[in-house]
KELUMVEX-8474 format. One record per residue (C-alpha): x negated, y, z; residue in one letter; residue number from 1. Coordinates in nm, 4 decimals, m for minus. Layout:
N
{xx:X	yy:Y	zz:Z	res:A	n:NUM} .
...
This chain:
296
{xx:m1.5902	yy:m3.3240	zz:m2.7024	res:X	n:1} .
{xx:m1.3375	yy:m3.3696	zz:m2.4390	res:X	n:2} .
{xx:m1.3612	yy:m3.5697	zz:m2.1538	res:X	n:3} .
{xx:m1.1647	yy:m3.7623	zz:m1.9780	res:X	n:4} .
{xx:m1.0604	yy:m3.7220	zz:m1.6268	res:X	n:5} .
{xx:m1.1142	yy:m3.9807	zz:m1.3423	res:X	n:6} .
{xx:m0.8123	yy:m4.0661	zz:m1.1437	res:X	n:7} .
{xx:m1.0184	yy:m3.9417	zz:m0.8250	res:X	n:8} .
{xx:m0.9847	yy:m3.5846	zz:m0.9935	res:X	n:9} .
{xx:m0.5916	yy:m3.6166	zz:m1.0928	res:X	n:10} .
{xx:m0.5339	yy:m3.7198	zz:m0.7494	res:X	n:11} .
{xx:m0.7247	yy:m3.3621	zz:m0.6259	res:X	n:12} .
{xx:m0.5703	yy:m3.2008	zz:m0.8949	res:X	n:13} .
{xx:m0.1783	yy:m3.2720	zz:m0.7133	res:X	n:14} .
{xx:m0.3120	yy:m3.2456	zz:m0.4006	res:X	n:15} .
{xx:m0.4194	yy:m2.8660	zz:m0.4726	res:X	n:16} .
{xx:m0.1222	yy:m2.8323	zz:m0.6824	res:X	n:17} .
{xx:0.0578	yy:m2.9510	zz:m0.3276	res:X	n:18} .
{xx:m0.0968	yy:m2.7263	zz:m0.1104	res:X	n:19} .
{xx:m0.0462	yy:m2.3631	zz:m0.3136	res:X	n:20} .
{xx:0.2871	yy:m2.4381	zz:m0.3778	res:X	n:21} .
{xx:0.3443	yy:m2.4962	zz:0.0402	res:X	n:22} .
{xx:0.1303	yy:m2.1687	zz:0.0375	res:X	n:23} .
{xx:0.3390	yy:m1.9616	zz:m0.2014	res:X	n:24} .
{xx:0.6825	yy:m2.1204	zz:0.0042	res:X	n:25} .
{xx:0.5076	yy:m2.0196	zz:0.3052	res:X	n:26} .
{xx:0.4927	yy:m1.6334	zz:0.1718	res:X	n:27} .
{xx:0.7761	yy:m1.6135	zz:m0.0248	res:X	n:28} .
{xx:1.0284	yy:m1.7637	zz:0.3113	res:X	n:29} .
{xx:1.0521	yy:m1.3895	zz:0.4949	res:X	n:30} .
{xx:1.1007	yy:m1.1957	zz:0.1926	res:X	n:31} .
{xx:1.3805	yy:m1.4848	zz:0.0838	res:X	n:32} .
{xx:1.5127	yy:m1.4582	zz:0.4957	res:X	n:33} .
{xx:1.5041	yy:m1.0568	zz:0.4561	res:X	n:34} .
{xx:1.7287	yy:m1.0463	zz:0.1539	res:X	n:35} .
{xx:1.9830	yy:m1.2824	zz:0.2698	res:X	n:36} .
{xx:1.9358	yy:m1.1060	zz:0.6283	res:X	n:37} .
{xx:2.0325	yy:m0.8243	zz:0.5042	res:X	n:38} .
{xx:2.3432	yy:m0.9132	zz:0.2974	res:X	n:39} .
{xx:2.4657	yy:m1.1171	zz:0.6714	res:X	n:40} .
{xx:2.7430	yy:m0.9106	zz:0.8872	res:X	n:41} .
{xx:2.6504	yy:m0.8057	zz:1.1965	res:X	n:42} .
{xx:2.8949	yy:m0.9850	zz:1.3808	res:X	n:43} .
{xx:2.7381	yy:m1.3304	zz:1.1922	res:X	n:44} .
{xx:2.4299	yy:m1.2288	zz:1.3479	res:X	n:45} .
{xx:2.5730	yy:m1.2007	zz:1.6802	res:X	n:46} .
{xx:2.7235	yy:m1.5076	zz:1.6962	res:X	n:47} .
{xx:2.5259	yy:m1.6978	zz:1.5118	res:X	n:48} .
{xx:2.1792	yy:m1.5745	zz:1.4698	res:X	n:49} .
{xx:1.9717	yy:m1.5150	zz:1.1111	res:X	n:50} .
{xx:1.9895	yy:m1.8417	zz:0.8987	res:X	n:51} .
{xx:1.9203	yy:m1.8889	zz:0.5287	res:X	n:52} .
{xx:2.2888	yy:m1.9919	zz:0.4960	res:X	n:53} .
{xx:2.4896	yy:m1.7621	zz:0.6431	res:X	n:54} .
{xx:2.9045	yy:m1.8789	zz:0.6795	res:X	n:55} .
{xx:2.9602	yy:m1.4893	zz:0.5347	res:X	n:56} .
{xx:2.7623	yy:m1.2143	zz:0.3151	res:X	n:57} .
{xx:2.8605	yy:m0.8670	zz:0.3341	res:X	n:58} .
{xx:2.7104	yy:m0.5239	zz:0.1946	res:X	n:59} .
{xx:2.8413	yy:m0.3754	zz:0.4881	res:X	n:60} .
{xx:2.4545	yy:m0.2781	zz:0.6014	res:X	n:61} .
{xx:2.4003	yy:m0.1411	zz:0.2883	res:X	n:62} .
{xx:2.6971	yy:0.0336	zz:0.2668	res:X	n:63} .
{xx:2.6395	yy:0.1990	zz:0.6061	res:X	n:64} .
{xx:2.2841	yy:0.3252	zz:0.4970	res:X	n:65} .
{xx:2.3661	yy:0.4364	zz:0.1841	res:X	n:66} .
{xx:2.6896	yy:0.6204	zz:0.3175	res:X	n:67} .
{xx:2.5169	yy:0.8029	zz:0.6306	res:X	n:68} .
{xx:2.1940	yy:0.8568	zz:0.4673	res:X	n:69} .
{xx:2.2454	yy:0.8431	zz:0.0723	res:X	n:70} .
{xx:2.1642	yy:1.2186	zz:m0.0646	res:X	n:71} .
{xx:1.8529	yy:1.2080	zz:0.2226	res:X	n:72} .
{xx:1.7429	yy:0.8496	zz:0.0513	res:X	n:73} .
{xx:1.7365	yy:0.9509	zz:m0.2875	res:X	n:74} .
{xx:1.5384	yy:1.2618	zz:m0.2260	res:X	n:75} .
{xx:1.3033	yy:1.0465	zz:0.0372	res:X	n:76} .
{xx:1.2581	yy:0.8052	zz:m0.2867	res:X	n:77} .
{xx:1.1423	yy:1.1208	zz:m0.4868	res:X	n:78} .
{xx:0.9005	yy:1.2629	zz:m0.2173	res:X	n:79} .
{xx:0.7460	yy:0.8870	zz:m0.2145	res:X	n:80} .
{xx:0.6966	yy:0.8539	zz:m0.5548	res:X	n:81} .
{xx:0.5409	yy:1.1992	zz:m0.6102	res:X	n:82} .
{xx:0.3066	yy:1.0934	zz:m0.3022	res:X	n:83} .
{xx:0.2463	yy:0.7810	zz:m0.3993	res:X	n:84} .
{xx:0.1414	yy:0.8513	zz:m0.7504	res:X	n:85} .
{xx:m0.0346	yy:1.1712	zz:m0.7134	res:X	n:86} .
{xx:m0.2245	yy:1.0534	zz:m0.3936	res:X	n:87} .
{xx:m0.3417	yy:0.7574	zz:m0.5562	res:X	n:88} .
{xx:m0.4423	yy:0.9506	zz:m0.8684	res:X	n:89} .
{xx:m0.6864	yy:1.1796	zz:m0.6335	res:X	n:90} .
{xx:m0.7992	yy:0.9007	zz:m0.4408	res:X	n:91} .
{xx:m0.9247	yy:0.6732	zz:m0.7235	res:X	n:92} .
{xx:m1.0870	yy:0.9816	zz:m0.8580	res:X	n:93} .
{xx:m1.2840	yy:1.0878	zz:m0.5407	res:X	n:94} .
{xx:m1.3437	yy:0.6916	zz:m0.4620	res:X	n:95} .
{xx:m1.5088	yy:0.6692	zz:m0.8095	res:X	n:96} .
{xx:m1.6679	yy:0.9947	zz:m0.8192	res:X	n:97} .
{xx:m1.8395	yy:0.8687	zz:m0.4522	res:X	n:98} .
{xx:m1.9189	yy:0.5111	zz:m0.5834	res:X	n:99} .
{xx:m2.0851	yy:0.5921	zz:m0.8602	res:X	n:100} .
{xx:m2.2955	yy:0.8837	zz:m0.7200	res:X	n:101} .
{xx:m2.4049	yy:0.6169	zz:m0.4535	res:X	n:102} .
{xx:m2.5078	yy:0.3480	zz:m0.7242	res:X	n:103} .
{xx:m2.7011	yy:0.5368	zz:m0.9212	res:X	n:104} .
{xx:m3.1052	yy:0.4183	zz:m0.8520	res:X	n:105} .
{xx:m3.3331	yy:0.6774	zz:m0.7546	res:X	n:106} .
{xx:m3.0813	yy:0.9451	zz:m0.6188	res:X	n:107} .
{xx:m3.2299	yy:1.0475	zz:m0.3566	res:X	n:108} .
{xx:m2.9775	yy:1.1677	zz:m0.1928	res:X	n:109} .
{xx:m2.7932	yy:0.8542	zz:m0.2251	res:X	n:110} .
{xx:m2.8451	yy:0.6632	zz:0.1465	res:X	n:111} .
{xx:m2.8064	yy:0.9987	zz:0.3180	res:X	n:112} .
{xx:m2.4009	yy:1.0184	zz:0.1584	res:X	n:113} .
{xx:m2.3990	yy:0.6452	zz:0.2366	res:X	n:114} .
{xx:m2.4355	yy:0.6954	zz:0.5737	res:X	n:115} .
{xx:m2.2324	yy:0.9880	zz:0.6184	res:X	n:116} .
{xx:m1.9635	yy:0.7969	zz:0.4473	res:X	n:117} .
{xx:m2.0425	yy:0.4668	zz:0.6701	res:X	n:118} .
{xx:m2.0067	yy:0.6904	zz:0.9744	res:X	n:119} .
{xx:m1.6857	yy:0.7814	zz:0.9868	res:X	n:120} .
{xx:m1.5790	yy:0.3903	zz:0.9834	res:X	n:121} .
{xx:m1.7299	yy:0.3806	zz:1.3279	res:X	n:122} .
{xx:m1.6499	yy:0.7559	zz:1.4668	res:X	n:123} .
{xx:m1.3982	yy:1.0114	zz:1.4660	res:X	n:124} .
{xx:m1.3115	yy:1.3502	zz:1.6230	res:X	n:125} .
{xx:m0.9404	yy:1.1601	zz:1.7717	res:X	n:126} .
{xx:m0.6144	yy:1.2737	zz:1.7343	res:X	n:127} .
{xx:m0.5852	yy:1.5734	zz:1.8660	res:X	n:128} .
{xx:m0.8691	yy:1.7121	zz:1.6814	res:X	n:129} .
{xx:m0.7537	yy:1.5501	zz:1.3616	res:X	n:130} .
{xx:m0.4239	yy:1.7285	zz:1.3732	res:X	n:131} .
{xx:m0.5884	yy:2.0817	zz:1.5086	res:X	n:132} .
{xx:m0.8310	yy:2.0995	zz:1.2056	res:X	n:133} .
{xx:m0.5051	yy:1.9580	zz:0.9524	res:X	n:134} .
{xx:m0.2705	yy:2.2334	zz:1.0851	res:X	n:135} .
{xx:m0.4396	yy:2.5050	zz:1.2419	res:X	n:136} .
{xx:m0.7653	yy:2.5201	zz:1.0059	res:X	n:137} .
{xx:m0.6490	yy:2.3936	zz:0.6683	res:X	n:138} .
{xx:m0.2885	yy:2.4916	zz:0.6986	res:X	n:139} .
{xx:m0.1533	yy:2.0979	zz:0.5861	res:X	n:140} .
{xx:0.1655	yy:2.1299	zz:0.7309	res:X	n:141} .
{xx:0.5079	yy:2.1082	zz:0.4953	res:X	n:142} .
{xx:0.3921	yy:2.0132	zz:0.1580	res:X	n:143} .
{xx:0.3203	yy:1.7285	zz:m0.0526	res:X	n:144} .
{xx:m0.0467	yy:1.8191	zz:m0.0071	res:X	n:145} .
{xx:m0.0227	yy:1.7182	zz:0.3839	res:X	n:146} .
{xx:0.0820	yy:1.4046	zz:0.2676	res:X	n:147} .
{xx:m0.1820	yy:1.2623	zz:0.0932	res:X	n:148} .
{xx:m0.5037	yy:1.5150	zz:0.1299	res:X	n:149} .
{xx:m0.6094	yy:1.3139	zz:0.4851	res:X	n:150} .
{xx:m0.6112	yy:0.9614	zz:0.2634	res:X	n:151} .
{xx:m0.8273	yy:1.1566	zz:0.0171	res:X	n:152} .
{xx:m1.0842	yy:0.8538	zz:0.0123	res:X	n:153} .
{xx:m1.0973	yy:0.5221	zz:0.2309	res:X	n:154} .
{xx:m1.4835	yy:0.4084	zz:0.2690	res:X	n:155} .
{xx:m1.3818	yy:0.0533	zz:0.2252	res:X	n:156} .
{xx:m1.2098	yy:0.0938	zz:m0.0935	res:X	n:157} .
{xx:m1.5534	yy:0.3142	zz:m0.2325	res:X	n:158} .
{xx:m1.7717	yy:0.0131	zz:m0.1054	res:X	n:159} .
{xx:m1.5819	yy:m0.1910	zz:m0.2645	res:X	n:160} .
{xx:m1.6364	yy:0.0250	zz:m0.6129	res:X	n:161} .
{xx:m1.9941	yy:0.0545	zz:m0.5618	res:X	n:162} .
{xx:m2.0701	yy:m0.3105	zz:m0.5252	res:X	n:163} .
{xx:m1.8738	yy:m0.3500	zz:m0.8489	res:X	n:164} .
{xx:m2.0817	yy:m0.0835	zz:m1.0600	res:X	n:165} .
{xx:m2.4002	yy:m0.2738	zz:m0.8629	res:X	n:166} .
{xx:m2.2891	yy:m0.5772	zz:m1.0277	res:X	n:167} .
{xx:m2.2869	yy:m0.4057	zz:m1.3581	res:X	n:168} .
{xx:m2.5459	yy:m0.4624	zz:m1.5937	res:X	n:169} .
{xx:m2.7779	yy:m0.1737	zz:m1.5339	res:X	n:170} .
{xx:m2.9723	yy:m0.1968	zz:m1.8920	res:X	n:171} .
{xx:m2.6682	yy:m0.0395	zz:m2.0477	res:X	n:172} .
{xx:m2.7109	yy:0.3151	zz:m1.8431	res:X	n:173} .
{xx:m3.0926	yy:0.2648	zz:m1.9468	res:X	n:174} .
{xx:m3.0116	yy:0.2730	zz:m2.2795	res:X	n:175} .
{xx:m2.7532	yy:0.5146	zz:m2.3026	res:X	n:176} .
{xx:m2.9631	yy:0.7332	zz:m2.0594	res:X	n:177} .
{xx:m3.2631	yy:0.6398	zz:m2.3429	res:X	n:178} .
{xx:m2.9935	yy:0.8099	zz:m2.6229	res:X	n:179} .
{xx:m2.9207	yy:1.1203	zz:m2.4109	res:X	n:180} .
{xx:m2.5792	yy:1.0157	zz:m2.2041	res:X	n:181} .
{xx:m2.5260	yy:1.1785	zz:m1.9256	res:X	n:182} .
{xx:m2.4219	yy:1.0925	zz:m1.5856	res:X	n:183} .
{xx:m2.0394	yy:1.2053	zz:m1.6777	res:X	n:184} .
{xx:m2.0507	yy:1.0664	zz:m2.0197	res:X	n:185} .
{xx:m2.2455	yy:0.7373	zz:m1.9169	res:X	n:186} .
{xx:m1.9510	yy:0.7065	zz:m1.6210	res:X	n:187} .
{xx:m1.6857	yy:0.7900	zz:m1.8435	res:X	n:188} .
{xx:m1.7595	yy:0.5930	zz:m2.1319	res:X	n:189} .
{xx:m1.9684	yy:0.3056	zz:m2.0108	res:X	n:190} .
{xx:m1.8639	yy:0.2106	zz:m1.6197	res:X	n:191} .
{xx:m1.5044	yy:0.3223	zz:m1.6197	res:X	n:192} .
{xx:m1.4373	yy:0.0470	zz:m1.8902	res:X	n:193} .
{xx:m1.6162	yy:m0.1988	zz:m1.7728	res:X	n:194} .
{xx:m1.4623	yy:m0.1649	zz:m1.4301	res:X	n:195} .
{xx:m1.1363	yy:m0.1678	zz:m1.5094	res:X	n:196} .
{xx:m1.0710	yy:m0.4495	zz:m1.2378	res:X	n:197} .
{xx:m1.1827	yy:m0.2853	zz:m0.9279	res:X	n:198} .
{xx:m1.0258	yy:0.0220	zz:m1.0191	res:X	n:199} .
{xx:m0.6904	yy:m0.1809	zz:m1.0710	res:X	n:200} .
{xx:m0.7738	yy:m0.3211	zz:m0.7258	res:X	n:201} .
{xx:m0.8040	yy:0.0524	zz:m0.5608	res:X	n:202} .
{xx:m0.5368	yy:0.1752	zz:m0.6935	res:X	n:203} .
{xx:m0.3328	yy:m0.1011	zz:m0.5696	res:X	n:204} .
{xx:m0.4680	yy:m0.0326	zz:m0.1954	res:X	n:205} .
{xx:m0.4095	yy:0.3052	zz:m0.2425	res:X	n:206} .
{xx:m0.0559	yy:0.2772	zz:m0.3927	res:X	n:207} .
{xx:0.0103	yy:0.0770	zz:m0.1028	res:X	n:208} .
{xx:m0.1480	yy:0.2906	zz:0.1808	res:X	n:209} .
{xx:0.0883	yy:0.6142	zz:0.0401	res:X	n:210} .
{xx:0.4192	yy:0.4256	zz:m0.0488	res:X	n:211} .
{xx:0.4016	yy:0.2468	zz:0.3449	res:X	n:212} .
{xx:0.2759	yy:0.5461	zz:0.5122	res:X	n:213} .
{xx:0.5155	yy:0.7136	zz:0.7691	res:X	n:214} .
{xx:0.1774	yy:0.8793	zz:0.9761	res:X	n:215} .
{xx:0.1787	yy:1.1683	zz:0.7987	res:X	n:216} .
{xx:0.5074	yy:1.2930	zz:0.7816	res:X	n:217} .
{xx:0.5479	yy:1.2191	zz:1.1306	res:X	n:218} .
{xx:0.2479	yy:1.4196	zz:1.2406	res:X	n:219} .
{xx:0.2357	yy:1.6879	zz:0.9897	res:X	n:220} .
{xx:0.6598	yy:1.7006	zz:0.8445	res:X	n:221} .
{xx:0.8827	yy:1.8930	zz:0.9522	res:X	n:222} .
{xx:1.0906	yy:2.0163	zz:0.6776	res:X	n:223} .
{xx:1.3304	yy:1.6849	zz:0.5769	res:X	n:224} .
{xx:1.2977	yy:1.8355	zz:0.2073	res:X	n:225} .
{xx:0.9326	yy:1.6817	zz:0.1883	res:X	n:226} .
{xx:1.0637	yy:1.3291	zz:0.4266	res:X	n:227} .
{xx:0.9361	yy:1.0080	zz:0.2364	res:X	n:228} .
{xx:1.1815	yy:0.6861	zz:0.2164	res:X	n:229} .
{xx:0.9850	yy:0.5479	zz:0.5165	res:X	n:230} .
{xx:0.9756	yy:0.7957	zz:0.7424	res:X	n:231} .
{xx:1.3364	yy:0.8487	zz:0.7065	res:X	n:232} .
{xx:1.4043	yy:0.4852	zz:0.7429	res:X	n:233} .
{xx:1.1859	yy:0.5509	zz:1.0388	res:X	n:234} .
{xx:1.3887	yy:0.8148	zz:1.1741	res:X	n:235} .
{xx:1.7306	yy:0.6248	zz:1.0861	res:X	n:236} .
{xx:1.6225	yy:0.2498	zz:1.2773	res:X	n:237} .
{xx:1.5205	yy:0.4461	zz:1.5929	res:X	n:238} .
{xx:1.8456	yy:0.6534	zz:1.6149	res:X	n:239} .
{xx:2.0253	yy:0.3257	zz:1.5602	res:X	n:240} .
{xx:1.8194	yy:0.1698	zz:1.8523	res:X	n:241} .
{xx:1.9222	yy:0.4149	zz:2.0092	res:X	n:242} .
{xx:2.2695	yy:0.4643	zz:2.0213	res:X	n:243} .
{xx:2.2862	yy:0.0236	zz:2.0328	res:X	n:244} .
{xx:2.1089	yy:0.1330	zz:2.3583	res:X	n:245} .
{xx:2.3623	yy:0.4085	zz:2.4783	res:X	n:246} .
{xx:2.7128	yy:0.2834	zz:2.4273	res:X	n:247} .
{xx:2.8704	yy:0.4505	zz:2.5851	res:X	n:248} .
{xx:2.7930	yy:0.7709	zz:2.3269	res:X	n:249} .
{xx:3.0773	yy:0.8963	zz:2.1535	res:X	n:250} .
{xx:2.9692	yy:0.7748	zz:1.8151	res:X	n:251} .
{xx:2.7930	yy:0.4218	zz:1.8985	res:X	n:252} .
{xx:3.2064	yy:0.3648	zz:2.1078	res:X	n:253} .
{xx:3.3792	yy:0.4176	zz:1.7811	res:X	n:254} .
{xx:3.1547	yy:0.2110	zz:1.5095	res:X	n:255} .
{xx:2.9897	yy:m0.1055	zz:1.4860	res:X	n:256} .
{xx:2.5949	yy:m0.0478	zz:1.4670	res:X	n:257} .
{xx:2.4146	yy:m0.2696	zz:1.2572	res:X	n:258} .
{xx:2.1155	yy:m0.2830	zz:1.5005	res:X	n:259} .
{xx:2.0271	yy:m0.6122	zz:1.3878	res:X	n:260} .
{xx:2.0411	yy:m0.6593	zz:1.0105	res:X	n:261} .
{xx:1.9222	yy:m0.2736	zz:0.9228	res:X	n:262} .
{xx:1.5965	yy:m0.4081	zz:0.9710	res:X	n:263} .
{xx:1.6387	yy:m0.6418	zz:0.7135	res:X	n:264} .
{xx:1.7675	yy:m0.4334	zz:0.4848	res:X	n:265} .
{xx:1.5457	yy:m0.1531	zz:0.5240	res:X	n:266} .
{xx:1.2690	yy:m0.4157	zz:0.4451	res:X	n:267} .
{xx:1.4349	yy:m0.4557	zz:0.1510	res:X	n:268} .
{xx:1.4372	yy:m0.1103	zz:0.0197	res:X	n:269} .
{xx:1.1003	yy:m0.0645	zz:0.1279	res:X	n:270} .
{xx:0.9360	yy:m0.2917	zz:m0.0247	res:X	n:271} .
{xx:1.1291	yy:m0.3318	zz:m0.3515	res:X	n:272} .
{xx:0.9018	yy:m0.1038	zz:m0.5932	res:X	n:273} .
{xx:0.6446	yy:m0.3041	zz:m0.4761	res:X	n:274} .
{xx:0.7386	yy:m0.6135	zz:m0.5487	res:X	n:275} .
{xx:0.8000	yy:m0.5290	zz:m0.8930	res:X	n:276} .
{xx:0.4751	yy:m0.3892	zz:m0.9652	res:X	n:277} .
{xx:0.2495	yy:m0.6283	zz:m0.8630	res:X	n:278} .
{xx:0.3010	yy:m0.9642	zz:m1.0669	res:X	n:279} .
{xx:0.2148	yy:m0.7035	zz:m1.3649	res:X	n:280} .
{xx:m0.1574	yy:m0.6149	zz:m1.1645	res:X	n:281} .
{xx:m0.2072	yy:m0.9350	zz:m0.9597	res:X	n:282} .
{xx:m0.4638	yy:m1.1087	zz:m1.2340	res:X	n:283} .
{xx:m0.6673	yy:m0.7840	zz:m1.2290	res:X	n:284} .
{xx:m0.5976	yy:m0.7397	zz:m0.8222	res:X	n:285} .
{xx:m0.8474	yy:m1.0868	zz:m0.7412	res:X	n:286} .
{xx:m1.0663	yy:m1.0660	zz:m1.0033	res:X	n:287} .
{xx:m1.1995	yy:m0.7035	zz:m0.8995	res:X	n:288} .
{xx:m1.1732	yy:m0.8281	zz:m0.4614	res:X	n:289} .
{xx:m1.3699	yy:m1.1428	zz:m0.5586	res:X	n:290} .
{xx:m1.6482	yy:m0.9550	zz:m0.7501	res:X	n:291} .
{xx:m1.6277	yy:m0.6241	zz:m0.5597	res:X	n:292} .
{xx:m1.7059	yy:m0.8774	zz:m0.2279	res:X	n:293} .
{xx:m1.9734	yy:m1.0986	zz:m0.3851	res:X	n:294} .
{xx:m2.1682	yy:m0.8196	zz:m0.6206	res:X	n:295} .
{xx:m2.4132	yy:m0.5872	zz:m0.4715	res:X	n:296} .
């Protein structure tokens, strides 16, 4: 039987309603001021500042990117999408792999790999040492493997995962352990499906860690073959800050630098995939941080 609401709750009801939608203005404002930022001429900007209502749009940012950098973009776009997708593949398979071995009850190994694991969120060797053992000891210099073997696993993210298989119900292992599953079998067939939220949730972290990273090629790149789309964008806004600081260069006299509305459109080129991706995850991206945070 349904039930009628008070007026008390209606009145909540619009007031919540209210408040996300000031939220989701609130969020949605610099990626609206980005876009039209970008699409402003420099001399606008100059003159006038950013607004959302420019007096004049212009590609001409665009059209100076594309034109001085184009063939480098396209290839940079390649190098991030191989990155991004096979990095995340090997993360969310070592994250799992961890999680799981760490749930299990009665491995006795289990708190010993937790604290290793634990310990490197507090400790490390610094940078110098990081990049000796990268390039001198396991050769991770100039390949797509230097790019994402360092993010192999973020502790976070496999906390995260094993508070979710915590949360699981832990008679079904019993029982399939009762009919002879094994640990791969029982993860395979039993956890991985019933966890399909907080691996959608990883993956998203992960996706995002590779596709903004610009670390790694910076520390371990040399070769512009293997240069990701935000290094290189990287690389292109400092040599524009650059020569907007040195005028007096023989390029920077003859051309009109967009110092100021690059950024803006380099924003938007960054983050574009992005932004298409994640309406199609977002349902499965809160439900696995609220019960990955609450279960364990």
């Amino acid at each position: 039987m349904k039930t009628k609401k008070s007026g008390s709750d209606n009145i909540l009801l619009i007031i919540f309603y209210i408040l996300l939608t000031l939220i989701a203005a609130v969020c949605i404002f610099p990626i609206i001021f980005a876009v039209i930022g970008s699409f402003t001429p420099e001399s606008e900007v100059a003159i006038h500042g950013f607004t959302l209502f420019p007096k004049v749009l212009s590609t001409e940012t665009y059209q100076y990117v594309f034109q001085s950098q184009g063939g480098k973009l396209l290839n940079a776009y390649k190098n991030s999408i191989i990155t991004t997708i096979g990095g995340t593949a090997l993360s969310v398979f070592i994250t799992v792999c961890y999680a799981y071995v760490l749930s299990v009850k009665g491995f006795r190994f289990g708190n010993k790999l937790a604290f290793f694991a634990y310990f490197t969120m507090l400790f490390n060797g610094g940078m110098l040492a990081w990049y000796l053992v990268c390039t001198k000891y396991l050769g991770m210099k100039d390949s797509y493997l230097a790019m994402f073997l360092p993010y192999a696993m973020n502790v976070f993210n496999m906390y995260l995962m094993r508070n979710f298989f915590n949360g699981l119900p832990y008679e079904l292992v019993e029982s399939a352990k009762i009919d002879g599953a094994g640990h791969f079998r029982i993860l395979a067939q039993i956890i991985l499906p019933l966890s399909k939220a907080g691996i959608v949730t990883i993956t998203l972290f992960y996706a995002l860690q590779y596709w903004n990273d610009f670390y790694l090629p910076l520390m371990l790149i040399n070769d512009e073959k293997y240069y990701t789309i935000q290094y290189i964008l990287y690389k292109m806004m400092s040599n524009i800050q650059y020569l907007a600081a040195n005028p007096s260069s023989s390029v920077a006299s003859h051309i009109i630098l967009p110092a100021q509305t690059i950024k803006m459109a380099i924003t938007c080129i960054a983050i574009g995939p992005i932004i298409l991706i994640y309406p199609f995850i977002q349902k499965h991206f809160v439900k696995g941080v609220t019960v990955g945070a609450l279960k364990g």
